[in-house]
RODOMI-879754 format. One record per residue (C-alpha): x, y, z; residue in three letters. Coordinates in pm, 1 decimal, decimal comma. Each point is the difference from the previous one (the first is absolute). Example, Ala and Ser with C-alpha at 12.3 -4.5 7.8 and 13.67 -1.06 7.14 Angstrom:
<pts>
u = 1230,0 v = -450,0 w = 780,0 code = ALA .
u = 137,0 v = 344,0 w = -66,0 code = SER .
</pts>
This chain:
<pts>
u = -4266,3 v = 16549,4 w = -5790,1 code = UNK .
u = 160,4 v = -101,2 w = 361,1 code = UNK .
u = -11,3 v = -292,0 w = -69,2 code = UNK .
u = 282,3 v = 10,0 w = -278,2 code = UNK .
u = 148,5 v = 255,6 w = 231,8 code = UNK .
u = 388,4 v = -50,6 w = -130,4 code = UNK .
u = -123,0 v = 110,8 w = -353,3 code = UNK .
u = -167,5 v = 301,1 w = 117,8 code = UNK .
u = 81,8 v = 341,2 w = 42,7 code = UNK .
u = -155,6 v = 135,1 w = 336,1 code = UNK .
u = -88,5 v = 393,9 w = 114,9 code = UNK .
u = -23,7 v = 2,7 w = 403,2 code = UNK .
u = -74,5 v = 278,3 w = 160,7 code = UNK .
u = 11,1 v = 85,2 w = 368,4 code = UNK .
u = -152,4 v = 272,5 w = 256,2 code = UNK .
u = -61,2 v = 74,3 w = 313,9 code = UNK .
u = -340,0 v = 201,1 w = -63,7 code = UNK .
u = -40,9 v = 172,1 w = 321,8 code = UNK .
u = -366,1 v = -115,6 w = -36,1 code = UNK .
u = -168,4 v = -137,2 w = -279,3 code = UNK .
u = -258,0 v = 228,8 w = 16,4 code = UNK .
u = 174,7 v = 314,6 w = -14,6 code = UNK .
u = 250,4 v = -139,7 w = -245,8 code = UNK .
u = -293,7 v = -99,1 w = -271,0 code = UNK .
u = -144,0 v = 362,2 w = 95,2 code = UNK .
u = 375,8 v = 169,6 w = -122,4 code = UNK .
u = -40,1 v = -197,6 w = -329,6 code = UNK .
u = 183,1 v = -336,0 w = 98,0 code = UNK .
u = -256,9 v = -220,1 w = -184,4 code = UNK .
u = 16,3 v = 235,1 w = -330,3 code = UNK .
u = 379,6 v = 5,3 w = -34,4 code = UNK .
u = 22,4 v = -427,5 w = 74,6 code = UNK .
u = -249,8 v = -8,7 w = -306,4 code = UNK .
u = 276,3 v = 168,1 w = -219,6 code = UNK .
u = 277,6 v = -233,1 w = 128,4 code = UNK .
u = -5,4 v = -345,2 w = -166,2 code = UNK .
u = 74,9 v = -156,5 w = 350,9 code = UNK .
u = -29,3 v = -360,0 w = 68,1 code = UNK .
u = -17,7 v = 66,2 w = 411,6 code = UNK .
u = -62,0 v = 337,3 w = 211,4 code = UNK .
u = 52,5 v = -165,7 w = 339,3 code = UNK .
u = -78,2 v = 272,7 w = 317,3 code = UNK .
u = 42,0 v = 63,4 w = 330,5 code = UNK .
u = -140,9 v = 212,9 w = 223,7 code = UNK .
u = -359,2 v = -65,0 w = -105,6 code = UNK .
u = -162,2 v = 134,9 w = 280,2 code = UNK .
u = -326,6 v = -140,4 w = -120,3 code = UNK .
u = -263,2 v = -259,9 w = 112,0 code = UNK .
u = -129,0 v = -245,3 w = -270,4 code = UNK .
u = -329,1 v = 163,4 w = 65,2 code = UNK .
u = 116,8 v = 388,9 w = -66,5 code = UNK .
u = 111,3 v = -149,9 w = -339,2 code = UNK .
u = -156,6 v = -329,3 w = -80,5 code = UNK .
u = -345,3 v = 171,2 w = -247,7 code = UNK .
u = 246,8 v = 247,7 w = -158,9 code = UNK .
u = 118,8 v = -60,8 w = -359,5 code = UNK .
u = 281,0 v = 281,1 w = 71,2 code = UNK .
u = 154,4 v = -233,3 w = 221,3 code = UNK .
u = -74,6 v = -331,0 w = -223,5 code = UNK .
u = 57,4 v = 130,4 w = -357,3 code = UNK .
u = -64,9 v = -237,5 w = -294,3 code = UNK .
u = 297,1 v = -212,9 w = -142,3 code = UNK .
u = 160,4 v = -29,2 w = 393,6 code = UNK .
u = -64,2 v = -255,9 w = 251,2 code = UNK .
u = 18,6 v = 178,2 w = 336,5 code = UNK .
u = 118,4 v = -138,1 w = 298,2 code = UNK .
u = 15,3 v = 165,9 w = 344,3 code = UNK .
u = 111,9 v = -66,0 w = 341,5 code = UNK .
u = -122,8 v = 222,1 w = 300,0 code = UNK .
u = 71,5 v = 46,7 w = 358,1 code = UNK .
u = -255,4 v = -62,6 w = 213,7 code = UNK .
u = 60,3 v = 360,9 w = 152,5 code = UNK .
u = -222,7 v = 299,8 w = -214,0 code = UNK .
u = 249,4 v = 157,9 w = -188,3 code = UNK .
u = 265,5 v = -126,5 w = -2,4 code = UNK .
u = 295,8 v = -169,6 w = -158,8 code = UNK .
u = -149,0 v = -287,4 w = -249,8 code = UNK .
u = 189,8 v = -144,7 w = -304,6 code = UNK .
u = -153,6 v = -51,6 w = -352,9 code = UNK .
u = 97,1 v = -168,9 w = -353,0 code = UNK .
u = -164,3 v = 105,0 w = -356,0 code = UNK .
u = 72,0 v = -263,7 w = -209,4 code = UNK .
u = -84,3 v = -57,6 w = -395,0 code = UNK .
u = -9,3 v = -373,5 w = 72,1 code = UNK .
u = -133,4 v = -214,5 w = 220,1 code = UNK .
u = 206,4 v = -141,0 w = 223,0 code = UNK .
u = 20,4 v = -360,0 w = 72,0 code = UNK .
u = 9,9 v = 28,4 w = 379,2 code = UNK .
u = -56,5 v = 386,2 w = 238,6 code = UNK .
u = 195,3 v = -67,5 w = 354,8 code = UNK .
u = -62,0 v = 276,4 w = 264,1 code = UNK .
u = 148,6 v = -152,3 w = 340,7 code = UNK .
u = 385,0 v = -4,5 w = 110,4 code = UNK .
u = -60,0 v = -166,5 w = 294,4 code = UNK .
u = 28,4 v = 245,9 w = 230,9 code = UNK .
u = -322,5 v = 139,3 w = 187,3 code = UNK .
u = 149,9 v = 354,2 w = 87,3 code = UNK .
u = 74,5 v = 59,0 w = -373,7 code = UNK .
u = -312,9 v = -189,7 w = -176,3 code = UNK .
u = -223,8 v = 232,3 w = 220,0 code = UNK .
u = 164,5 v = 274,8 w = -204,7 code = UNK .
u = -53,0 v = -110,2 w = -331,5 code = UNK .
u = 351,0 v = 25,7 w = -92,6 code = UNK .
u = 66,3 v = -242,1 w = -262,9 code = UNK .
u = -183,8 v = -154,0 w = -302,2 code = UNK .
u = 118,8 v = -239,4 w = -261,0 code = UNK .
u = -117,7 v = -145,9 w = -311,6 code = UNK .
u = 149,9 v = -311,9 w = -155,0 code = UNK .
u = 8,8 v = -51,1 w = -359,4 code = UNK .
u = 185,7 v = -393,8 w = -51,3 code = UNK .
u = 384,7 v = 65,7 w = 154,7 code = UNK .
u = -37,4 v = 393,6 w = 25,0 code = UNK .
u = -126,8 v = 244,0 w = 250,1 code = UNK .
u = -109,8 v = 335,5 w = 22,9 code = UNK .
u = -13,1 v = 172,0 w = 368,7 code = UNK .
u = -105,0 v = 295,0 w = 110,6 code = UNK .
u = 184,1 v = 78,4 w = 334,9 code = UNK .
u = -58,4 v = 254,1 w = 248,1 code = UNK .
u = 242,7 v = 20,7 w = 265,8 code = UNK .
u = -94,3 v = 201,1 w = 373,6 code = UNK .
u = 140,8 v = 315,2 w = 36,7 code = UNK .
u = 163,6 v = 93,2 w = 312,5 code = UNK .
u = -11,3 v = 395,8 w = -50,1 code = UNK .
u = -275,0 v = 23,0 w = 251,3 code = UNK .
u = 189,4 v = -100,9 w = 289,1 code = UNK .
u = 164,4 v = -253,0 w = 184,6 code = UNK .
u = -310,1 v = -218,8 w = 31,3 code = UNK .
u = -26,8 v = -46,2 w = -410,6 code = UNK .
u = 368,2 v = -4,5 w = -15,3 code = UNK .
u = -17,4 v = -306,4 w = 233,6 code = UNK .
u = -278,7 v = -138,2 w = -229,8 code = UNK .
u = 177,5 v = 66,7 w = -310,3 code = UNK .
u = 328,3 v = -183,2 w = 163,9 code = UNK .
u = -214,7 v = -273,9 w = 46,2 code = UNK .
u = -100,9 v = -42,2 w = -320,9 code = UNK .
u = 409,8 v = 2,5 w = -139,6 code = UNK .
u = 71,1 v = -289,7 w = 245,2 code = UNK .
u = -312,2 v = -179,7 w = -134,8 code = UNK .
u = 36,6 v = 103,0 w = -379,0 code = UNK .
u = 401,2 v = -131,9 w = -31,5 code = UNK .
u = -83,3 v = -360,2 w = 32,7 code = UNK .
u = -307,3 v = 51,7 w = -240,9 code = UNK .
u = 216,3 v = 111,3 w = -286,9 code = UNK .
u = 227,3 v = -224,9 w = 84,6 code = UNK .
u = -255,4 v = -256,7 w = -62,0 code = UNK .
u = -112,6 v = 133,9 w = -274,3 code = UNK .
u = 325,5 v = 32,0 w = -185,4 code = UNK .
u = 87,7 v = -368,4 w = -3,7 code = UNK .
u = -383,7 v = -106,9 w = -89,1 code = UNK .
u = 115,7 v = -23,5 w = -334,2 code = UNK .
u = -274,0 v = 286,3 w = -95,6 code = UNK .
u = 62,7 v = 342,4 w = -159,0 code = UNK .
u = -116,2 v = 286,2 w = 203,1 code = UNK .
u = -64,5 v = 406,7 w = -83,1 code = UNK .
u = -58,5 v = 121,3 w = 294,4 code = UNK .
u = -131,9 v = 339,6 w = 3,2 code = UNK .
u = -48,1 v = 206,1 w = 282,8 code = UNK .
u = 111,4 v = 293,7 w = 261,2 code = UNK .
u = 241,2 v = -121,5 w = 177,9 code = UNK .
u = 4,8 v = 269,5 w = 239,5 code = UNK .
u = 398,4 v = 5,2 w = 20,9 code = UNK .
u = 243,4 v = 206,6 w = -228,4 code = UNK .
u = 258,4 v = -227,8 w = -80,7 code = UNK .
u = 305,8 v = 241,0 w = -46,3 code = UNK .
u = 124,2 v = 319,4 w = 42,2 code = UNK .
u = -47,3 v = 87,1 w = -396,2 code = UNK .
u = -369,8 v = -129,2 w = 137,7 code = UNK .
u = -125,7 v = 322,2 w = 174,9 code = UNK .
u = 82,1 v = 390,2 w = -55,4 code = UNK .
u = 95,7 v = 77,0 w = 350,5 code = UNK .
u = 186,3 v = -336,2 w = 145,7 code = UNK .
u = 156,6 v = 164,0 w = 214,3 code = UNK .
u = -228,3 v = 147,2 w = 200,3 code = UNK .
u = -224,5 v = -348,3 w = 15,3 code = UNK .
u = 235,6 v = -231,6 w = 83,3 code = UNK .
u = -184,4 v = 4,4 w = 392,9 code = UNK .
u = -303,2 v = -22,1 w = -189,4 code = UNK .
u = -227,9 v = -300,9 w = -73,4 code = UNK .
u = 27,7 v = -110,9 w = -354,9 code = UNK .
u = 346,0 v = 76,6 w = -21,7 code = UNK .
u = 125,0 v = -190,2 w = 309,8 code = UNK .
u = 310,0 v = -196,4 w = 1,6 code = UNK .
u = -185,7 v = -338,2 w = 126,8 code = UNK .
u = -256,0 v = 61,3 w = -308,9 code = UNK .
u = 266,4 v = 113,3 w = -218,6 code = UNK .
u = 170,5 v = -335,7 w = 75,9 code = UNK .
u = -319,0 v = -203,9 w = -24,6 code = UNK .
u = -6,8 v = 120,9 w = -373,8 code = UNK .
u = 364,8 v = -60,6 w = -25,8 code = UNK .
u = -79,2 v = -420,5 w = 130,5 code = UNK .
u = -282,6 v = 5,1 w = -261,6 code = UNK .
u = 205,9 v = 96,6 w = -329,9 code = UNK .
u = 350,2 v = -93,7 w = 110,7 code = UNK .
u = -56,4 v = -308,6 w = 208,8 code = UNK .
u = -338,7 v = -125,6 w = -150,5 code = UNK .
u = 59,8 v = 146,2 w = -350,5 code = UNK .
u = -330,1 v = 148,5 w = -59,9 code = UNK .
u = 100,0 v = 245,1 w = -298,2 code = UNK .
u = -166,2 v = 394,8 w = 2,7 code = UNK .
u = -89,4 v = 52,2 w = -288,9 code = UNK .
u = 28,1 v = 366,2 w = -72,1 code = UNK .
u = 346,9 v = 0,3 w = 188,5 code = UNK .
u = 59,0 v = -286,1 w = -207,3 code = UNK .
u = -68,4 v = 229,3 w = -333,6 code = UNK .
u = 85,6 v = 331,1 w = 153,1 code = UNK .
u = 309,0 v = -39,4 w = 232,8 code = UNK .
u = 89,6 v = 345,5 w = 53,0 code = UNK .
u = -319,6 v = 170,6 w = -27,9 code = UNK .
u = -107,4 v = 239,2 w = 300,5 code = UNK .
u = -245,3 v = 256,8 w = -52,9 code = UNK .
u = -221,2 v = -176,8 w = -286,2 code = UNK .
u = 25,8 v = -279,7 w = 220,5 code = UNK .
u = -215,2 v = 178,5 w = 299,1 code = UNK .
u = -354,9 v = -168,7 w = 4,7 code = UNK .
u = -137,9 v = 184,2 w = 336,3 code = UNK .
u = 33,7 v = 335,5 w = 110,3 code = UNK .
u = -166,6 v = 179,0 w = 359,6 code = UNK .
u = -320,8 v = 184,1 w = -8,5 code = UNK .
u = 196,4 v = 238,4 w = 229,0 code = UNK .
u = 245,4 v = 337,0 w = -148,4 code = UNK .
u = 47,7 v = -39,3 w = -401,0 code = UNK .
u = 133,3 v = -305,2 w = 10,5 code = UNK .
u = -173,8 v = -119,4 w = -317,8 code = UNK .
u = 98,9 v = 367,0 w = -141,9 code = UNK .
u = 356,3 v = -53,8 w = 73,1 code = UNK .
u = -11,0 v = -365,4 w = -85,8 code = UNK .
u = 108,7 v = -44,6 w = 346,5 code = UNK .
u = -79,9 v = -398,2 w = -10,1 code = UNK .
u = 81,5 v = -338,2 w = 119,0 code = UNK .
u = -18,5 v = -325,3 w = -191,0 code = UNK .
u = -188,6 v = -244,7 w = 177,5 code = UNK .
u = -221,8 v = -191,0 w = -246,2 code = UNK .
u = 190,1 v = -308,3 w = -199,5 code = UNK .
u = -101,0 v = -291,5 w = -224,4 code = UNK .
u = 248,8 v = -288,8 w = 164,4 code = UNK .
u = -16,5 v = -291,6 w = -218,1 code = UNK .
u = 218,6 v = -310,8 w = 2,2 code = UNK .
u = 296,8 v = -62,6 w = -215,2 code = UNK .
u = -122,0 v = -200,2 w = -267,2 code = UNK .
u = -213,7 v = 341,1 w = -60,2 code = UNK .
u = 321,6 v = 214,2 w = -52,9 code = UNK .
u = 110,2 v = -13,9 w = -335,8 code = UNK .
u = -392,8 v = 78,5 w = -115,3 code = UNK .
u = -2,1 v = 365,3 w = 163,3 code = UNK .
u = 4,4 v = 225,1 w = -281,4 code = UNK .
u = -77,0 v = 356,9 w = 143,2 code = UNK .
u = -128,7 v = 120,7 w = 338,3 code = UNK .
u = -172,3 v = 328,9 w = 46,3 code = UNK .
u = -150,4 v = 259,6 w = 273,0 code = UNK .
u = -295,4 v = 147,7 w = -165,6 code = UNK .
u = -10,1 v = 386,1 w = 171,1 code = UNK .
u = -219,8 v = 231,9 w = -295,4 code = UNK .
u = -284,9 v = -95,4 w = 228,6 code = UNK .
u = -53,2 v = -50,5 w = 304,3 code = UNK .
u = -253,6 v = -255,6 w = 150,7 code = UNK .
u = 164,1 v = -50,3 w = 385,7 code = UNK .
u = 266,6 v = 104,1 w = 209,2 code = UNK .
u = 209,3 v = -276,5 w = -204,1 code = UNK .
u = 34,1 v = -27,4 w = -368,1 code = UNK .
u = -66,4 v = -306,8 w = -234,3 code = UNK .
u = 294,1 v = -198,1 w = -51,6 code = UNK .
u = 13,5 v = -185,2 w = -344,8 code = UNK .
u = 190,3 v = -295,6 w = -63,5 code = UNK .
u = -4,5 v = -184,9 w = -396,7 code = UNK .
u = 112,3 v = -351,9 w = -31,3 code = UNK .
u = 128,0 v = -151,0 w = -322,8 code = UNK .
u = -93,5 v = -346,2 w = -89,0 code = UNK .
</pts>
């Protein structure tokens, strides 16, 4: 089905699942059954192959599951549910401090790629923010690489960064704060103006605010007030643009701290 991948429609969905475990135990698993996907691709796993590995929840039938932990317990970790095999599963950048992490996963199917893509947070303080700076300065070259490799790339992921003001409920009061710094802000601005990776519900959706929100804080009401920020894309390259056909945040459940984010490609 891949293989023939520019005659084939394609369902990708994306989440960052707070932990697997606690996602499948909120009913993840049972509403991906109902979805027709082609890819779920996750971040924030928080699980070792072993907590997982002998449990069908996590490996249902007609997926072929892919995962990619940090070596610290619980924590971070990427993973890819696929309906196909892929031809070749790549889960190294390159960069020791970020491998360790298990940020990023990738399967290759001929000239396309699927990613899942968890970028550090820097909300804990300045040490992770330094981290997560880090990681920008490393990551720019990467998809600039990767956008003149003559491949076509979805990748899915949170991002960690609200983009623009229509981005976040409060901007205003976060503009100090990480994930809606003016350095990050700018890093996202290098990657879609200067690069001219495309985001794909922004691409579909370019006024939307409130829908758009795909995390919200554990603390006040801010799910209850829909007080939000959008920080999980699907950035895929140009030749990718004209196949977006609808983008959605999935919110009548709620698996995570972040919501599903749904992306359909036409043929």
């Amino acid at each position: 089905m891949i293989t023939a991948f520019a005659e084939t429609p394609l369902k990708v969905i994306s989440l960052n699942a707070n932990g697997i475990r606690s996602a499948a135990r909120k009913g993840l698993f049972a509403w991906l059954d109902k979805q027709n996907a082609d890819f779920l691709c996750l971040q924030e796993t928080k699980a070792q192959p072993a907590d997982i590995q002998h449990d069908g929840i996590f490996h249902p039938e007609g997926w072929h599951t892919y995962f990619n932990s940090a070596g610290k317990k619980g924590y971070a970790g990427v993973a890819v549910y696929a309906r196909d095999k892929p031809d070749e599963v790549l889960t190294q950048l390159g960069a020791t401090e970020f491998d360790a992490e298990g940020r990023y996963l990738e399967l290759r199917y001929g000239a396309f790629s699927v990613v899942s893509l968890y970028l550090p947070s820097g909300s804990a303080g300045p040490e992770r923010q330094a981290s997560k700076d880090r990681f920008l300065e490393f990551f720019l070259p990467r998809l600039r690489e990767w956008i003149g490799n003559g491949r076509q790339y979805a990748i899915c992921g949170d991002w960690n960064i609200a983009h623009n003001n229509i981005d976040l409920k409060n901007w205003r009061g976060n503009r100090k704060n990480s994930g809606f710094l003016p350095h990050e802000r700018a890093w996202l601005d290098r990657a879609f103006g200067e690069l001219g990776w495309v985001d794909a519900y922004r691409h579909l959706h370019p006024a939307a605010e409130g829908e758009a929100y795909t995390w919200w804080s554990n603390r006040g009401q801010a799910w209850a007030k829909n007080v939000g920020w959008r920080i999980d894309y699907q950035v895929v390259t140009p030749g990718l643009r004209d196949r977006l056909r609808k983008a959605a945040v999935y919110k009548n459940e709620r698996f995570s701290d972040h919501a599903p984010l749904t992306v359909d490609y036409a043929p």
